[in-house]
Each structure stands twice: as C-alpha cells, then as structure tokens.
KEVO-693610 format. One record per residue (C-alpha): residue in one letter; residue number from 1; x negated, z negated, y. Coordinates in steps of 0.05 Angstrom, whole numbers. Each point is the difference from the previous one (the first is absolute). Layout:
N
marba|vopa|X|Z|Y
a|NUM|X|Z|Y;
...
//
This chain:
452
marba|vopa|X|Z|Y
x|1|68|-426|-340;
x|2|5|36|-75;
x|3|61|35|36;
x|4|-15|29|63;
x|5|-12|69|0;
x|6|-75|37|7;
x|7|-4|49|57;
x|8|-43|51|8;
x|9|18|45|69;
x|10|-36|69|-10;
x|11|-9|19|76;
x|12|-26|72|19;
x|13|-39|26|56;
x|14|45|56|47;
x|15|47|15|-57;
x|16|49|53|27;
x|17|69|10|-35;
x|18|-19|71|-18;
x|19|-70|-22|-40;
x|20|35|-18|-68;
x|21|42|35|-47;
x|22|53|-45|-8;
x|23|11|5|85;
x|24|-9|73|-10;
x|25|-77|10|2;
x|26|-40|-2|-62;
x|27|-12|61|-26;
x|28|19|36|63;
x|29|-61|-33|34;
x|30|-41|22|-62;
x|31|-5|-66|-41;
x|32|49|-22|-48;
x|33|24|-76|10;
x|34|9|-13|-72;
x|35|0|-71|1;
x|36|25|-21|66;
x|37|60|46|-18;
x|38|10|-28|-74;
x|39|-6|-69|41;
x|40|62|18|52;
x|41|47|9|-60;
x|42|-16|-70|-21;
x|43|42|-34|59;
x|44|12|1|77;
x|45|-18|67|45;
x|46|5|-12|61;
x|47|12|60|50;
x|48|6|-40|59;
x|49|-55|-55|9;
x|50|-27|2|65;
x|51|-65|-25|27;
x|52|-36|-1|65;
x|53|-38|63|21;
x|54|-71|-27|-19;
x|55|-42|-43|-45;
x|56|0|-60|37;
x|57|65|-13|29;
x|58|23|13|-76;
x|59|-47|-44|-33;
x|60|17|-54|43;
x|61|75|10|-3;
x|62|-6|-4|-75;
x|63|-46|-61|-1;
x|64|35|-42|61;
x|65|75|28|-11;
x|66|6|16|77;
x|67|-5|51|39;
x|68|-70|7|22;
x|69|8|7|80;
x|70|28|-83|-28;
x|71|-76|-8|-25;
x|72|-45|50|64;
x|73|-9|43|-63;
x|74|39|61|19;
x|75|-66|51|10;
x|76|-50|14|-57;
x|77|-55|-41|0;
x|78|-68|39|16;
x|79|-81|-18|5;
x|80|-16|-48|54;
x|81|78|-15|0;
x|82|11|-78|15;
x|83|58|-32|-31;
x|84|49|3|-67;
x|85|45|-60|-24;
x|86|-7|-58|27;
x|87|-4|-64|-44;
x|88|61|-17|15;
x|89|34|56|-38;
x|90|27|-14|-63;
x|91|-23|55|-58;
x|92|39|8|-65;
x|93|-74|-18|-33;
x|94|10|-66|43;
x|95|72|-15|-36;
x|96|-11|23|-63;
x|97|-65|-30|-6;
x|98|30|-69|17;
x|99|54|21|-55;
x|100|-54|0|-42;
x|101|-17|71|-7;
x|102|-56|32|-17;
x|103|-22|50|57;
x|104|-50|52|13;
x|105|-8|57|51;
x|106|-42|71|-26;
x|107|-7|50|62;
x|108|17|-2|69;
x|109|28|-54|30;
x|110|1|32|79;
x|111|25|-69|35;
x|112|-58|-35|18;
x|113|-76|4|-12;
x|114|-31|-63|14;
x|115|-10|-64|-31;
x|116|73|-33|12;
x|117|37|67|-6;
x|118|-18|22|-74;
x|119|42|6|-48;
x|120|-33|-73|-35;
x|121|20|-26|65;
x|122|72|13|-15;
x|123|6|-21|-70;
x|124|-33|54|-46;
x|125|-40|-37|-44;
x|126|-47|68|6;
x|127|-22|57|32;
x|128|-34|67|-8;
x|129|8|56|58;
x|130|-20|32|63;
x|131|2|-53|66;
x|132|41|56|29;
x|133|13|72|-21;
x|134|-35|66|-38;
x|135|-6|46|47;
x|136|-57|-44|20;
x|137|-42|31|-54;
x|138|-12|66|37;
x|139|-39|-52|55;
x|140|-65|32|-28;
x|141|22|73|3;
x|142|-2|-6|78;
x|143|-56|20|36;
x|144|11|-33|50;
x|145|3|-68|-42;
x|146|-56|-40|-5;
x|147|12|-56|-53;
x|148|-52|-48|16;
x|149|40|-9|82;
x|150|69|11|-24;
x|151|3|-30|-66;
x|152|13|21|-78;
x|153|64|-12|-30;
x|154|-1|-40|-68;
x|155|46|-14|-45;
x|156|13|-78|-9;
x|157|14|-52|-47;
x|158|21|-71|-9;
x|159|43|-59|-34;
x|160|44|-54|41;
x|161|-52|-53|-28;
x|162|-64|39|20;
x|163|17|42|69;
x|164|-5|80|16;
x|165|-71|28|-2;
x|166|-18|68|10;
x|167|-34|36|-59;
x|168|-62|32|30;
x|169|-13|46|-61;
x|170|68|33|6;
x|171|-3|41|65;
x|172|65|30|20;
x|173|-16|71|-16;
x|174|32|69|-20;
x|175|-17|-10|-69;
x|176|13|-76|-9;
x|177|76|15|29;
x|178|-3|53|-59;
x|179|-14|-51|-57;
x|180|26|-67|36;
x|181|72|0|-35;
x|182|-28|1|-67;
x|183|-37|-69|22;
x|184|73|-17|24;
x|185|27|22|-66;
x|186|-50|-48|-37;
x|187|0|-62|47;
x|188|80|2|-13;
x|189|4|5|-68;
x|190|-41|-55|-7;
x|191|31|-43|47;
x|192|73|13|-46;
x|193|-32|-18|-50;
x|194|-36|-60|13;
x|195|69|-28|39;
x|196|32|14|-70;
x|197|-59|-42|-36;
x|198|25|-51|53;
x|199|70|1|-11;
x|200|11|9|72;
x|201|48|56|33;
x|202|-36|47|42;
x|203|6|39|71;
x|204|-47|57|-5;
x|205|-3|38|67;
x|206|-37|65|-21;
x|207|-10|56|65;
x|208|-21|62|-30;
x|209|-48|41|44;
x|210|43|69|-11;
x|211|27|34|40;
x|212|-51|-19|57;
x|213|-53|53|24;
x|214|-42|16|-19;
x|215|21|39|-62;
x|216|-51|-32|-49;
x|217|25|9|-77;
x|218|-48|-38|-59;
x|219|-40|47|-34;
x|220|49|7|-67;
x|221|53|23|50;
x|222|-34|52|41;
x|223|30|75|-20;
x|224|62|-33|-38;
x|225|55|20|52;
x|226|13|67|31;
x|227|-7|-26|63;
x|228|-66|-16|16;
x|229|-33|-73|15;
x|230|67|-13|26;
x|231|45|17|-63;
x|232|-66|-39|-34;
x|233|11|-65|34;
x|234|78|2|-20;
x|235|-19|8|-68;
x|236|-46|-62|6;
x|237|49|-27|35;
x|238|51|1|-57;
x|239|-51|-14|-52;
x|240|-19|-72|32;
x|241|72|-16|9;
x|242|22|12|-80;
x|243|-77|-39|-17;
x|244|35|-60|40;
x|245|68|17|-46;
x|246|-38|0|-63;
x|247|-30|-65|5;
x|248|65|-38|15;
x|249|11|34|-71;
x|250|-62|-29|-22;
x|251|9|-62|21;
x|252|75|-4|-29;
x|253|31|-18|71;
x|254|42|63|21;
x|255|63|-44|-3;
x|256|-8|-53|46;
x|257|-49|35|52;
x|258|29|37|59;
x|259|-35|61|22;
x|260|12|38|63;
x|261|-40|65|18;
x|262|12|11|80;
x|263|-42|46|54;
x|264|-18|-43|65;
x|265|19|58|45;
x|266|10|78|3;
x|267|-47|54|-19;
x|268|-72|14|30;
x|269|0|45|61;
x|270|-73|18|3;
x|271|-19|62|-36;
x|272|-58|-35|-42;
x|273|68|-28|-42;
x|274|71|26|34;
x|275|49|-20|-43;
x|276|71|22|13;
x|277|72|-47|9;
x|278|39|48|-49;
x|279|68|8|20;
x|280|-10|-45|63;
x|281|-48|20|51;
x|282|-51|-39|35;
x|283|-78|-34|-9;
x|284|-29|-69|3;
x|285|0|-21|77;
x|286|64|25|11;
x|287|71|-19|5;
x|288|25|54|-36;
x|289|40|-10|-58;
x|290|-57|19|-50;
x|291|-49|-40|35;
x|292|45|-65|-16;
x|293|22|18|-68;
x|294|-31|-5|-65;
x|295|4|2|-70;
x|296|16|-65|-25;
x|297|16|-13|-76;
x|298|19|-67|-36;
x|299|12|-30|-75;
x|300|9|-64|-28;
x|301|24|8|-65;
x|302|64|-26|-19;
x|303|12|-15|75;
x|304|0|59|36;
x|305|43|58|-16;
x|306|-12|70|-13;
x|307|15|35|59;
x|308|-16|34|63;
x|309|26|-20|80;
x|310|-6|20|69;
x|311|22|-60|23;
x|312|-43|-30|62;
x|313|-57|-56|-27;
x|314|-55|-12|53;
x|315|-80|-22|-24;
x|316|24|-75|24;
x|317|55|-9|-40;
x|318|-51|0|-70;
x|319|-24|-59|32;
x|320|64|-34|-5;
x|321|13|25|-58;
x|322|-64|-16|-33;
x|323|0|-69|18;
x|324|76|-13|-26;
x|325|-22|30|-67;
x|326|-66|-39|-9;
x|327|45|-76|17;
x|328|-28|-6|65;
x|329|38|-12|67;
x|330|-5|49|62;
x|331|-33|-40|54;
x|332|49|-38|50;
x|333|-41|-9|55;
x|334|-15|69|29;
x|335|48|66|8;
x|336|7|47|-66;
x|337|17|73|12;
x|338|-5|11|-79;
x|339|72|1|-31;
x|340|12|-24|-72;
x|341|13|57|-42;
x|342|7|-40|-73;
x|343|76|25|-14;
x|344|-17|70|24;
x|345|-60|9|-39;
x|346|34|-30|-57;
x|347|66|51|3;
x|348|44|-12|60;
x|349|13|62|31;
x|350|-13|-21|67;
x|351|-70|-21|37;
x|352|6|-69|27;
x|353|-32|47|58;
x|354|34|38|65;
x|355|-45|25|41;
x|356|-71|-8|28;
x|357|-47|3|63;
x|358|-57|57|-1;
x|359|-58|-10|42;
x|360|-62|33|19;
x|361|-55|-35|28;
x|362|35|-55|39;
x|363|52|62|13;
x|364|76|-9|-27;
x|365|14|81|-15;
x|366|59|-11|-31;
x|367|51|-49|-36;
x|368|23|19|-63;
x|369|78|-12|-34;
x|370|24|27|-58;
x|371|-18|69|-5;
x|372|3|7|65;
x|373|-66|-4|42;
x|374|2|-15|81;
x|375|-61|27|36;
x|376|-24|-21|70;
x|377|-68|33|-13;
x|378|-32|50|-46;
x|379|-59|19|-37;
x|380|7|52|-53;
x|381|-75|-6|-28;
x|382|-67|-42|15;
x|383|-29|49|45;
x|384|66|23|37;
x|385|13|-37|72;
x|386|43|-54|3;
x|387|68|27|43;
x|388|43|-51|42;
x|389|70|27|-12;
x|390|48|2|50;
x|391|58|-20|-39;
x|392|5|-39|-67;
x|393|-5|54|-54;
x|394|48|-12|-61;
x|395|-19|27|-67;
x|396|45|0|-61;
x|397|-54|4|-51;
x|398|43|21|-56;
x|399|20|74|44;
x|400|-75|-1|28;
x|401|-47|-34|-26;
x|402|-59|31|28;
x|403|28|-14|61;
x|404|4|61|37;
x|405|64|5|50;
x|406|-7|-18|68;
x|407|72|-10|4;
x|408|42|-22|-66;
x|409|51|67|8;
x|410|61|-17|-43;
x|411|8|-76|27;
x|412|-2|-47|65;
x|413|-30|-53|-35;
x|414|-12|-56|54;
x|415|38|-43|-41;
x|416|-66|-8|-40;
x|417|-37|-30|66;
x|418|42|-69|-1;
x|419|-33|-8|-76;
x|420|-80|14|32;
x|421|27|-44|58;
x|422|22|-56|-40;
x|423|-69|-5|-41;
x|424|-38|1|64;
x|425|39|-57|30;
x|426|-13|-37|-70;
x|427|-77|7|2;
x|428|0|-8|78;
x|429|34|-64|-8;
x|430|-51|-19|-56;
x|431|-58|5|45;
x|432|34|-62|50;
x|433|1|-38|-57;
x|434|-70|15|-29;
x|435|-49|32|44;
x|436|-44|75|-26;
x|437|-69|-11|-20;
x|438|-41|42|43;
x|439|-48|37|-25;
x|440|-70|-21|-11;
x|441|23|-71|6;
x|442|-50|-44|-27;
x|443|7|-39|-70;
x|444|23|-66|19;
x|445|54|39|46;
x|446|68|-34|-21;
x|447|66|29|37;
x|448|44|-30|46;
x|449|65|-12|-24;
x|450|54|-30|26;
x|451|72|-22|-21;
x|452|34|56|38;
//
C-alpha cells in the first residue's frame, strides 16, 4: 500500500480549550505552546470537536466509531472495574491492520484490561501503557493502602504475536508517570521508523500522559514555565509533541502522513492539576460545554487546507474518516455513529455533521444541533450535583457559551426542540434494530440485532 497515508493521532490527557496558546492559553497559563501553535497554522483548527465527558467513553468512541452507551463504555473505567470492549467491536487498529497497516499503541488505552480487551487484542500490533489510568500511581501515598491486599499498579507491555504481560520492574509510581512519556517518545520513534524500513504505512496511536494529575514534569522541564509543575508539564507537553514533528522530518514523510493532535475530554477539575475550558466553561465529568470540547488540530499536507472552523465534528467521526483515508471500508454489519468528514476536512465549508447526543454516565444531558445546545440535565463541573431540569434548557452557544441563562431572554426558541427531538427518535429507533451493550458484559457478548 506505497499510497496510503501514515497516521499518527497525538491524543492528550484532560486537554481543556483554554490550555494552549493557539485556543487562547499558552502563555496566559504560564507556558508558551511554541510548537503546537506553529503546528495549528499548518492546516485544520478545529473549534468545535466534541468528545464525551471522560477518558473512556472517548477512547472508545474514537476506537469503535459509536457512541459508547452503543459499546456499555459510557463511565470511566476504574480498579476492580469489570468490563471494556467486547470482542466483537471493531477498532480502527482491527481495519487498518487488515489494510495492511502497521499499528502500535504508546500510553493509555482505558477500554479494557484483560487478556481479550488489550489493545493487541484489537489489532495493534503493540503495546506499552497503564492497564487503566495514572492517578493510580498515588495508590502508595495512602495510608490506608496496603499494596501487598490491594494490589500495585504496573505498567504493561506486549505484541499481537506474544500477548500483554505486566512489567514487574516498572511500578506505577509518582515518579515513573514523571519519566514514562519519554519511554513513549522512544518506543514511537522507533516503531516509524522500522514501519518505514518495511515499506509499510503506519497507524501510530500515541496517548500522552499530560494533562492528567498528578502534575509530574521531567527533570529538564521543572522551573521552565511561570506557572509552576503545572505550566511545567505544558511545556513538556509541547516539547514531546514537536519531538514527534521532527522525526516525520527525519524520516522524509511529512507529506503523505496525516497528523491530528486532539484532547480526549475537558480540563482537570481536581486541584492537584485544574485546568481551565477558556472561553467555554466546564470540567471533565461534566456536560458542560468545556467538558465536551477540546482542542483538536489537523494537517495533511497538500490535502488539508489552511484554515480554522467551528463547524460541529464529534470523536466518532475520525473513525470514519480515518478508515476512508487509509482504503478501508466502514464495517456493514453493526451501527456507525461516526460521520465521514473527508470533503470537510479537505475544504468544504460545511461538516458532513448536524448535531450530536451528550451523555453522562448512562445519562443523556443534552442533545446538541448546530450551535444550539438542548439540555434536559446539567452539570457545570466534576464535583457540582447533577440537576434534573424541569424544562429543556436551550442554549445558543454563539450568545452564551458558558452557558449561563436560565431563560434565553431575546428569543422563544422551542423551534430548536423538534431538531433534539428528531435525533432522539433516530438513535431510539437504532436501539430496535441493534440492541446497547450493557455494561460489564463479558467478552464473547455479541448484540442482538434485528432487521427492524
């Protein structure tokens, strides 16, 4: 396949829209995002990507292409936690690695963590990450915690040939989450360039452990920002992403290798990292706007214009559009919620893309259309209660986008509700015809569908 294109996907940790300077952070959050900025003049910015409100739910999204209440992966996967994809689920490592892709995972992969559910279960021909998430490090901080009963974390390793093993010299620690994306770093390069030695195209899934707490920055990094560990980690942040850059450069493939930078959900809410939405408000775990929106920045060279949007494009649609530009085909034979976004990405002024469905837990909050947003339920931030409201709240997002009136003052907008109404009957009517995963559902779980 000498002309398919090499993808890497750059994915970030609880990357609010106000973190880098080219969403309006940067250097007013005490670290200059040189080359992530340099990097957003080089194609597609994307103001308007939205993505489910935590780690999970995204990462499957982007893998699968469907909404993850589709796949009983609509919560964040925690320790002791049973369940992630099923085998049944189709990952874009699956296609492409049956297109004859190279592929390789570096970091979290948060949807599944047990032999079946890893990433080499799902075509990545290898692995190197936490089973689950970092927060797990601080285990051993608790006094409470007694590793030998409740169990270390580790981080893990393995190839499709070989299995997934758990590297017993690399406890999940504080200072191993510090130095673990420089391991990343190397495992990646060195996977480009032994798929060039190959002459094979490549899908290189690389999850950066920033902006997750804890706030750990590598030692070079540490007192470089004006902002503390935080501004620190940003730096780092931006340093590992132009490394990446430089050795497409290196390896003389900028031209035919698409590269997308995206966040997996809004900022951190805890104070040992808060990050901030920017002009939206909102955390991770919630349904407000910032919580669901995040930076999200593509080029492909030749391809993809110059140019910035706030057109809608949800995390499922990249799986659509992935597969169409690697040759594949989008599976027939279960339901796609990812839209194919070729034309827009590629100049058409419009997104192929008119509204979505927000969820929290197995929770629809709101429905979105436009740049309008329909709330049944709302959550501002992670630690804020969850409030029932008593009639549909209707937010024009370009008059108030932090989403702060009750009651929209200048218009009656019910109009809006027959739009939210006719995307619920769409994915209400999708579930007769192919039944929800439930969550925790065990591998071999396959769902009912029916012709309906």
């Amino acid at each position: 396949m000498p002309d398919a294109p090499n993808i890497l996907y750059f994915h970030i940790d609880n990357l609010g829209l106000g973190e880098l300077g080219c969403f309006g952070g940067g250097i007013l959050r005490g670290a200059n995002t040189t080359r992530i900025d340099s990097f957003a003049g080089e194609g597609l910015k994307l103001s308007h990507f939205v993505v489910e409100p935590q780690c999970t739910p995204t990462r499957s999204a982007l893998m699968t292409g469907r909404y993850p209440i589709r796949s009983g992966n609509h919560t964040i996967a925690l320790g002791g936690n049973a369940g992630g994809i099923v085998a049944w689920e189709e990952t874009i490592g699956d296609i492409l690695s049956r297109a004859g892709y190279a592929t390789a995972c570096y970091g979290k992969w948060h949807i599944g963590a047990e032999d079946g559910r890893w990433p080499t279960d799902h075509g990545f021909d290898e692995w190197y990450g936490p089973p689950r998430t970092y927060d797990e490090c601080l285990w051993p901080d608790d006094p409470w915690y007694d590793g030998e009963r409740d169990g270390y974390a580790y981080m893990y390793e393995g190839t499709k040939a070989d299995g997934v093993k758990a590297i017993l010299d690399q406890q999940l620690t504080k200072k191993l989450k510090g130095e673990v994306d420089a391991e990343y770093d190397r495992r990646a390069k060195n996977f480009m360039h032994r798929s060039v030695a190959d002459g094979k195209p490549f899908f290189l899934y690389h999850n950066h452990s920033l902006m997750h707490f804890p706030m750990v920055a590598r030692q070079e990094f540490r007192g470089k920002s004006s902002n503390g560990e935080w501004g620190d980690c940003l730096l780092q942040l931006d340093h590992d992403f132009g490394s990446l850059l430089d050795e497409l450069e290196e390896l003389d493939i900028v031209e035919n290798t698409i590269v997308i930078l995206a966040g997996d959900n809004g900022p951190e809410d805890h104070l040992l990292g808060r990050g901030t939405a920017g002009f939206f408000d909102g955390s991770y775990f919630s349904s407000a706007e910032g919580g669901i929106r995040t930076p999200c920045l593509i080029r492909w060279p030749g391809r993809i214009p110059v140019r910035e949007s706030n057109e809608m494009v949800h995390v499922t649609d990249m799986f659509t559009t992935l597969v169409r530009w690697s040759g594949a085909e989008i599976p027939t034979d279960r339901l796609i919620d990812g839209c194919d976004q070729r034309d827009f990405f590629t100049g058409e002024e419009k997104s192929n893309r008119e509204g979505c469905m927000v969820w929290l837990n197995d929770e629809l909050h709101a429905v979105k259309w436009s740049q309008f947003k329909i709330n049944f339920k709302r959550q501002q931030h992670f630690h804020d209660p969850e409030m029932p409201l008593g009639f549909a709240r209707i937010t024009n997002l370009l008059e108030d986008p932090k989403e702060r009136e009750a009651v929209n003052q200048t218009h009656v907008r019910w109009w809006v509700m027959q739009h939210a109404h006719r995307i619920i009957r769409n994915f209400d009517d999708s579930v007769k015809s192919e039944a929800l995963i439930p969550p925790g559902s065990a591998i071999d779980h396959v769902p009912e569908r029916t012709n309906a």
